[in-house]
C-alpha positions as CSV (number, residue, x, y, z in Angstrom):
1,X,6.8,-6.6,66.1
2,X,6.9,-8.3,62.3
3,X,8.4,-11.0,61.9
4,X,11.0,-11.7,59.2
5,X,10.9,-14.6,56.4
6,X,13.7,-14.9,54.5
7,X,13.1,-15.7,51.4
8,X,15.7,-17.2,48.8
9,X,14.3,-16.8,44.9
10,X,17.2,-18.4,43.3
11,X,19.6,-20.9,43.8
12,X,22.9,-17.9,43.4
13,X,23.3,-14.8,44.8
14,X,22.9,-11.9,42.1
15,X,25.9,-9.9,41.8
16,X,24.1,-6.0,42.2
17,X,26.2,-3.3,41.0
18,X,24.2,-0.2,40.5
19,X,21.3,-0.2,43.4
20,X,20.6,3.6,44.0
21,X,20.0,4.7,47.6
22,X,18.7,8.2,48.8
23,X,19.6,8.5,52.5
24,X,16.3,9.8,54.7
25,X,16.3,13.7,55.1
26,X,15.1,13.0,58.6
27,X,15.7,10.5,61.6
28,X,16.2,7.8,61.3
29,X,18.7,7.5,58.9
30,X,18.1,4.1,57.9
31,X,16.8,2.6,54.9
32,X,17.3,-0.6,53.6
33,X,18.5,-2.7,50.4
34,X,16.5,-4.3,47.9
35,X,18.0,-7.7,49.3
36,X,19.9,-9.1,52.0
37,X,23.2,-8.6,51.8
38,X,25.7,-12.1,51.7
39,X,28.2,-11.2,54.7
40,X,30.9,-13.2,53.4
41,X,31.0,-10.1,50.6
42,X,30.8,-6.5,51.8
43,X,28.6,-4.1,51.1
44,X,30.4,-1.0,48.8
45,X,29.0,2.5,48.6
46,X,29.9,5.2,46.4
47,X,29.0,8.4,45.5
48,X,30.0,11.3,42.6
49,X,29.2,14.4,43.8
50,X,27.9,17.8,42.0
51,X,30.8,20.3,40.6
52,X,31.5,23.5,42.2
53,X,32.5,26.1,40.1
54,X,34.6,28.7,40.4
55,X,35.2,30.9,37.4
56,X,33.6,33.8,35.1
57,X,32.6,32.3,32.1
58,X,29.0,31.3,31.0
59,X,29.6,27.4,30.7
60,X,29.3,25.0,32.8
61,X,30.4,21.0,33.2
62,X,28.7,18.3,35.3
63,X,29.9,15.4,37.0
64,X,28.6,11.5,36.2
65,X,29.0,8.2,35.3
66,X,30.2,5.3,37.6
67,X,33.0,5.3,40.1
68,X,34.3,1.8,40.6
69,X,37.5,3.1,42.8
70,X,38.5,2.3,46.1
71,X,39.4,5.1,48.1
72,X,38.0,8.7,47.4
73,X,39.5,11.1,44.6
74,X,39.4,14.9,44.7
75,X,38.6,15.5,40.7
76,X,39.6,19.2,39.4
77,X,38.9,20.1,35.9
78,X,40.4,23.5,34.8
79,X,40.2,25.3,31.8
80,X,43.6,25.3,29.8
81,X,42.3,27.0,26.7
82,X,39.5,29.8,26.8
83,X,37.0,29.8,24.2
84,X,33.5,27.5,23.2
85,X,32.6,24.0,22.6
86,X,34.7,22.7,20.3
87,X,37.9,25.2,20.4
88,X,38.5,25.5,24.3
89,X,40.1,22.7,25.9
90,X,40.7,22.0,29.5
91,X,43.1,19.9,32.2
92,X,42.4,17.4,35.1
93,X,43.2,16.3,37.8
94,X,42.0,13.3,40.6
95,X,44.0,15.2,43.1
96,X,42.8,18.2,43.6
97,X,45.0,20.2,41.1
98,X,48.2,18.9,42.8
99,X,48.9,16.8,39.5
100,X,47.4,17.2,36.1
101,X,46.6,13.7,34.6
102,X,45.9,15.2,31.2
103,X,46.1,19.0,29.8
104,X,44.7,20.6,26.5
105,X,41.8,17.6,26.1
106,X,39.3,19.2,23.6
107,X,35.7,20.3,24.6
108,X,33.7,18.5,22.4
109,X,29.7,19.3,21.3
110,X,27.8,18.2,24.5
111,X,29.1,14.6,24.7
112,X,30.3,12.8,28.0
113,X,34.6,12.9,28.8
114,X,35.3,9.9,30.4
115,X,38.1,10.8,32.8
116,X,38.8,7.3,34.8
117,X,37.6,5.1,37.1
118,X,34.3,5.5,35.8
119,X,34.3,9.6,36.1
120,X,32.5,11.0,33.4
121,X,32.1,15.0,32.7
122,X,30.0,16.9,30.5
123,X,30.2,20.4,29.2
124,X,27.5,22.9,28.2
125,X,27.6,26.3,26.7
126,X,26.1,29.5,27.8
127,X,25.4,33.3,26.9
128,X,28.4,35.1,26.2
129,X,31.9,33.2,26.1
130,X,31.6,29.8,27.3
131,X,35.0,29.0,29.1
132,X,37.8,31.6,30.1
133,X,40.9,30.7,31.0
134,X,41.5,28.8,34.6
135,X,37.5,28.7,35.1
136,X,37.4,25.5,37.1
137,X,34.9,22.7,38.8
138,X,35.6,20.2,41.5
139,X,33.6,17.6,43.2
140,X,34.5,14.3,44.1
141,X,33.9,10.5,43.8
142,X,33.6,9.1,46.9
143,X,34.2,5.8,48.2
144,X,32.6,5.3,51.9
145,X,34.0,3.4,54.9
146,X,32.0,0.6,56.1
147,X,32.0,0.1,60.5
148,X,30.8,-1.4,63.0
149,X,29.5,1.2,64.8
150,X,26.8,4.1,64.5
151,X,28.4,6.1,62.4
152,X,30.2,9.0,63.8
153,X,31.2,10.8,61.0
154,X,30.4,11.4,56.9
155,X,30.5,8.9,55.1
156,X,30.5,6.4,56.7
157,X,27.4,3.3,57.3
158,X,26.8,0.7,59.4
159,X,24.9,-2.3,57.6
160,X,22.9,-5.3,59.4
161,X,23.6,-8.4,57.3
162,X,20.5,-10.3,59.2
163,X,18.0,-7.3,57.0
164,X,20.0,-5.3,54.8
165,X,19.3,-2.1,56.7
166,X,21.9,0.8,56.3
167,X,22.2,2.9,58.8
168,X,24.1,6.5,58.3
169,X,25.4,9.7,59.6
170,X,22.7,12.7,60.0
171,X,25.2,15.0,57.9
172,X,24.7,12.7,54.8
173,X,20.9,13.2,55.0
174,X,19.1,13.8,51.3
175,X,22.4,12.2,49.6
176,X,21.9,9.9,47.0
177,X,24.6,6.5,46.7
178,X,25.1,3.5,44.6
179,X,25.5,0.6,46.4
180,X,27.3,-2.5,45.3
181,X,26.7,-6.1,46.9
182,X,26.3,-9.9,46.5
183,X,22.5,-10.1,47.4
184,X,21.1,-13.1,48.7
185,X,17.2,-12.4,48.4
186,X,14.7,-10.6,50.0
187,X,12.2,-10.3,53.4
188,X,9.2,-11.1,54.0
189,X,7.2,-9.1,56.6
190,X,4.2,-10.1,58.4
191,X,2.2,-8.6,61.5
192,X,1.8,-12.8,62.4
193,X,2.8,-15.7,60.6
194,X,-1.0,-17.1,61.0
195,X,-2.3,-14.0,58.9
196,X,0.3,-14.5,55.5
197,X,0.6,-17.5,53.9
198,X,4.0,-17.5,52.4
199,X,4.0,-19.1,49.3
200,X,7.5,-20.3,49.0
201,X,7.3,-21.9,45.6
202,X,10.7,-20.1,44.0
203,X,9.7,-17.3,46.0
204,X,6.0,-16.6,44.4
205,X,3.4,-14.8,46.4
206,X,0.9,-14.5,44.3
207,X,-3.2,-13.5,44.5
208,X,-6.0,-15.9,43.0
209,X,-9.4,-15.9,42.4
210,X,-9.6,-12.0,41.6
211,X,-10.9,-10.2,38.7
212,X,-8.3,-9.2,36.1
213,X,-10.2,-9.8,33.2
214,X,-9.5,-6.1,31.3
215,X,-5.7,-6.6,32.0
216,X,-3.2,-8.0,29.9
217,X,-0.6,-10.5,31.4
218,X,2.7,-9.2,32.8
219,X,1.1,-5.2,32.8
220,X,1.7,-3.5,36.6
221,X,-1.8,-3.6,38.3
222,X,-2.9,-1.4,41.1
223,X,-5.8,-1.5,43.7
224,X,-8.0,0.8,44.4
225,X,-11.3,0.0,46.3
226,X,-11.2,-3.3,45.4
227,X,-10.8,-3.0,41.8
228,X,-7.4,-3.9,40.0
229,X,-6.4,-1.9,36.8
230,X,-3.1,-0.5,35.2
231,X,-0.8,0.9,37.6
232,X,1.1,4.4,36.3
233,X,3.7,6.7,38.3
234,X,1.4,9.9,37.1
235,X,-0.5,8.8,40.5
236,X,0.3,7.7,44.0
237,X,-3.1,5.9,44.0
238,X,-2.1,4.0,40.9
239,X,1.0,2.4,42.6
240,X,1.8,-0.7,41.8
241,X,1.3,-3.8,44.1
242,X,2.1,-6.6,41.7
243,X,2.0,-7.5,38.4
244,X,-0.9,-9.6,35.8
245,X,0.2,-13.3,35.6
246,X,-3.1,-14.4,34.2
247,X,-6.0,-11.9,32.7
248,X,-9.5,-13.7,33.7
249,X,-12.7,-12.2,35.3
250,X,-12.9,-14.8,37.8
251,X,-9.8,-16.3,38.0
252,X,-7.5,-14.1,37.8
253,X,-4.1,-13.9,39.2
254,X,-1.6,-11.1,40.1
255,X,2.0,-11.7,40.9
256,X,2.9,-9.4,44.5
257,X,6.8,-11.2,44.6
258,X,8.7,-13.7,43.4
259,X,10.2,-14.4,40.3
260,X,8.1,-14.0,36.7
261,X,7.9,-15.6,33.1
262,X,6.4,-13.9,30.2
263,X,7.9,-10.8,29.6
264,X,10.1,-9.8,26.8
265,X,13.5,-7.8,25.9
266,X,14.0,-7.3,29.3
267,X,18.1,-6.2,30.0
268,X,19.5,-8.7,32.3
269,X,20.1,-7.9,36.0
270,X,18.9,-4.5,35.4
271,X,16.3,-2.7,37.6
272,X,13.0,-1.5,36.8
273,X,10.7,1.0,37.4
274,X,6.7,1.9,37.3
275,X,6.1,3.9,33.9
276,X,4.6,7.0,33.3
277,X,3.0,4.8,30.4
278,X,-0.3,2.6,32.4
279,X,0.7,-0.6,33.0
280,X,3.9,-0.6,31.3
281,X,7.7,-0.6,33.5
282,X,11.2,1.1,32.4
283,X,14.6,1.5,32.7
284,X,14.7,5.3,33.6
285,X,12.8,6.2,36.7
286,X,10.2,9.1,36.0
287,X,11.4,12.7,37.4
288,X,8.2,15.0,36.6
289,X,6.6,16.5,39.9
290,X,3.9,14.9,41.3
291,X,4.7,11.7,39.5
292,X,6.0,8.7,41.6
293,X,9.4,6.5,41.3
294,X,8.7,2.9,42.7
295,X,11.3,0.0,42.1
296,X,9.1,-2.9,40.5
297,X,11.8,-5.4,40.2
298,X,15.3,-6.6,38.6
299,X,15.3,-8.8,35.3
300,X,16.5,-12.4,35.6
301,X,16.4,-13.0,32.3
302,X,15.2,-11.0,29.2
303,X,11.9,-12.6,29.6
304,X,11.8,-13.3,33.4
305,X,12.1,-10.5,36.2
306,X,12.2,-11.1,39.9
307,X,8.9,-9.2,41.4
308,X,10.1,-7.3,44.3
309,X,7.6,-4.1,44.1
310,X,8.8,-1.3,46.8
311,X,5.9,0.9,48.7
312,X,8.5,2.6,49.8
313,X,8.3,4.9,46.5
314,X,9.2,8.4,46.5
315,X,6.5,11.4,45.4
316,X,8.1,13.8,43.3
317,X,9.5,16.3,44.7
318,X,8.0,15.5,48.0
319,X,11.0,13.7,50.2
320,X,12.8,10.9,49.3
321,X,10.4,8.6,50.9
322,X,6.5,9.6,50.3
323,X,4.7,6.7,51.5
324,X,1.7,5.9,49.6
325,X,-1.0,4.8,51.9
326,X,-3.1,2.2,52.7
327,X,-6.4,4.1,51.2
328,X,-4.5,4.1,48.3
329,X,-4.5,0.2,47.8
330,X,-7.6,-0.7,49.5
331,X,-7.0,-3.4,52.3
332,X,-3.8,-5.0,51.3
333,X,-0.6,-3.2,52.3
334,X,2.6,-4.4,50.7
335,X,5.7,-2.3,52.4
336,X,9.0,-2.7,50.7
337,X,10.5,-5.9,50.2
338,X,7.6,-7.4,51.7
339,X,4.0,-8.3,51.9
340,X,1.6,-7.8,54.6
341,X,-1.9,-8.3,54.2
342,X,-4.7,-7.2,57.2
343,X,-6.6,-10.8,58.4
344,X,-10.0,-9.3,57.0
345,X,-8.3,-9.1,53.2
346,X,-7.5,-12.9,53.3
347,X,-10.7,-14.1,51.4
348,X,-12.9,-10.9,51.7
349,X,-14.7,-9.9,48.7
350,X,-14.8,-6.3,50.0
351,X,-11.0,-6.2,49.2
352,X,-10.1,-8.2,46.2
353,X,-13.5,-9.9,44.9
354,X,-13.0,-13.3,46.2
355,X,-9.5,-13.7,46.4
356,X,-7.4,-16.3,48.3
357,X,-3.7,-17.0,48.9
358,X,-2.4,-20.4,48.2
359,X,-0.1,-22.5,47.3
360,X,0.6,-22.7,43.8
């Protein structure tokens, strides 16, 4: 069985607001959070989901934004004026149609209606007339019930505040959530504590002694049989496992967790993900099949971000979770939220060059 490190990066919790989670489409249905949650704060989950319409004309609206409520709202947005963008107007309601918070609110050109509570809407146009009169869409934004119990029912999840693992029920599988916690840092896995040095300076774990001499600082690096070059989400086998903290042919290092200087215009306490682009990390998580969206870390400060690369990435379209594996990164297999590296990689030139793991 691995064993579990905690690890604390920083001296306060971060305050996460916005961590997406897609619930396994298959048992288990468990995943677990970036960090470990504080249990003196609970864990919030909330979800807006798609619009069902009901109606003849050829637009349609879509739900989004941020729900920051508390208990779950039944939204129902109705057409009170037929026509097209920019002359029909519509009514809505966060009960169900029971009572209409607002009527005759203007359809304007493609732009997001913030209804409340974080509820945004969006309308599009079609062939033909766009809205007629009474077309409607609901959906809802949800707000799920924490227990402390396997869940027995939707919506609701059991957490473990010892591993930030989330356990929920089978009829949420494939759902996506946003989850919203104090977290306190992050694992550590290892097969043995004898095979991982745990390099505990503010978190680091970092790789020395390889060859990163064509790589730029702070660019995402993969590995591939035993070479390191710029990871990119166009490929599974270019998956990142850490990221360039000093370019050198010989002594090179690369960052695997902990918390980094040298970037720039990073957005505080915001998440990032592997780029399209080699090398490079954004804020918008790629979405073209066949391409691959891995979490590489959160931002500290505009020029700092807390390493934390996730293996458990997700191929699209294949499955929430499509696991990249160990072929793909040559000996070294770093799983998500932690790092576990075979006894033959510590020092082996067949994996990294001549690499070793030390304190810094």
């Amino acid at each position: 069985m691995a064993l579990k490190i905690q690890v604390d990066e920083r001296d306060i919790n971060i305050s996460i607001t916005d961590e997406q989670i897609t619930i396994p489409s298959s048992s288990p249905f468990k995943t677990r959070l970036e960090e470990v949650p504080d249990s003196f704060a609970e864990v919030k989950l909330r979800r807006i989901s798609p619009t069902v319409k009901t109606g003849t004309g050829s637009g349609s609206c879509l739900s989004g934004g941020s729900f920051v409520g508390i208990d779950t709202k039944n939204f129902r947005v109705q057409i009170d004026t037929a026509g097209e963008i920019e002359t029909a107007t519509f009514k809505w309601s966060d009960t169900g149609g029971l009572i209409w918070n607002t009527t005759l609110v203007p359809i304007l050109v493609s732009e997001p209606i913030t209804l409340g509570l974080g509820v945004t809407i969006q309308f599009y146009g079609g062939s033909g007339q766009d809205f007629n009169l009474d077309d409607r869409w609901d959906f809802t934004a949800e707000f799920w019930n924490e227990v402390q119990t396997i869940p027995i029912t939707t919506k609701e999840f059991l957490v473990n505040y010892s591993n930030g693992k989330i356990t929920f029920h089978s009829s949420d599988a494939g759902k996506t959530v946003f989850a919203e916690y104090d977290g306190r840092g992050s694992l550590v896995d290892a097969e043995d504590v004898n095979q991982v040095i745990s390099i505990l300076n503010q978190g680091e774990v970092v790789l020395r002694n390889v060859d990163t001499g064509n790589l730029a600082a702070c660019k995402a690096a993969y590995l591939y049989l035993g070479v390191f070059g710029l990871a990119s989400a166009t490929d599974y086998k270019k998956a990142a496992i850490g990221f360039v903290k000093v370019s050198h042919p010989i002594n090179g290092e690369v960052q695997l967790f902990g918390p980094m200087d040298g970037f720039a215009g990073l957005v505080v306490n915001k998440r990032y993900y592997l780029s399209d682009t080699e090398g490079e990390i954004t804020l918008d998580p790629p979405t073209e099949a066949g391409h691959i969206r891995q979490v590489v870390g959160r931002a500290m400060e505009s020029s700092r971000m807390l390493v934390s690369i996730s293996q458990d990435y997700e191929e699209i379209p294949i499955g929430p979770f499509a696991i990249g594996s160990a072929e793909a990164f040559g000996s070294p297999v770093i799983q998500r939220g932690s790092v576990t590296i075979s006894p033959s990689a510590i020092g082996s030139a067949e994996a990294f060059g001549t690499p070793t793991v030390t304190n810094p």
